[in-house]
N, C-alpha and C positions, 0 to 999 in steps of 0.2 A: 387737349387738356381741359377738362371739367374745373370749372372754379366754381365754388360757391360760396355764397356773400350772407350773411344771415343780417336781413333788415328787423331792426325795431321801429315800431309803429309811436308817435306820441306819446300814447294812450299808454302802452306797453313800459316805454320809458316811465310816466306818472306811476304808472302801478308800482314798480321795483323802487321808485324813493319814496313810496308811500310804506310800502314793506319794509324798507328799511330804517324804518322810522321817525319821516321826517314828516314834518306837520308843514304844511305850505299856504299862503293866501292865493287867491285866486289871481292875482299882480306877479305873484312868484312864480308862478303855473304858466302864466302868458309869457313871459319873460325867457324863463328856461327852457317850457319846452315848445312854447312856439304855437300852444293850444290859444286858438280864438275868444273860443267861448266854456271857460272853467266849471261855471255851473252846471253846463249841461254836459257836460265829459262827465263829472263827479257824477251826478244823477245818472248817467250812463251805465257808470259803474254797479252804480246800487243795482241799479234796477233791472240791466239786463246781465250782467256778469255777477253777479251777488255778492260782491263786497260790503263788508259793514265800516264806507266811510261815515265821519262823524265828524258833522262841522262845530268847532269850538270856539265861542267869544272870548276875544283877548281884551285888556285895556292897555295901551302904551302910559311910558311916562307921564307922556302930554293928556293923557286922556282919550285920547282916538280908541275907539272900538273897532277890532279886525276880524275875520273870520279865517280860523286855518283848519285844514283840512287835515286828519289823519286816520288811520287805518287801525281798527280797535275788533276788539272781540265781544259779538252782542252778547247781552245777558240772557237767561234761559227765558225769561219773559218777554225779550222780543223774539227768541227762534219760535215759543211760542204760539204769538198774534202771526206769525208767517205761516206757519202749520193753517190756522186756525181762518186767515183770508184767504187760503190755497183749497181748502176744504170747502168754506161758504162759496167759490165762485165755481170749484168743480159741480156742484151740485146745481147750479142754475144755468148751466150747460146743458 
């Protein structure tokens, strides 16, 4: 008998509540999914999986400033400057 088990990765898990559009602090991140260290998964994300997350300042009630994370669609002027660092660094290769 063949079973097969389909594992989700952390990461995996963060990407589909980021997708499904939920904005989380890095507290909420360590919490749920068990991620270490949130900033550099997020930075992960960007940079080697090319997600356009986008970290957001919140102010609470009290005044406390948070930072949450969600999954947004860049504007033409940053696909842009990506073209355009993609180009500058092909060429000095």
């Amino acid at each position: 008998m063949n079973v097969t088990t389909k594992t989700t990765t952390k990461t995996q898990r963060l990407v589909e509540a980021l997708q499904n559009g939920e904005e989380l602090t890095a507290k909420q991140i360590k919490a749920r999914f068990g991620i270490a260290n949130p900033t550099a998964t997020v930075s992960d994300l960007r940079l080697r999986s090319g997600f356009a997350v986008y970290a957001n300042e919140r102010k609470d009630t009290k005044g406390r400033v948070t930072t949450k994370y969600r999954i947004g669609r860049p504007t033409r002027a940053v696909v842009a400057a990506g073209y355009r660092a993609l180009a500058a660094s092909s060429k000095q290769a």
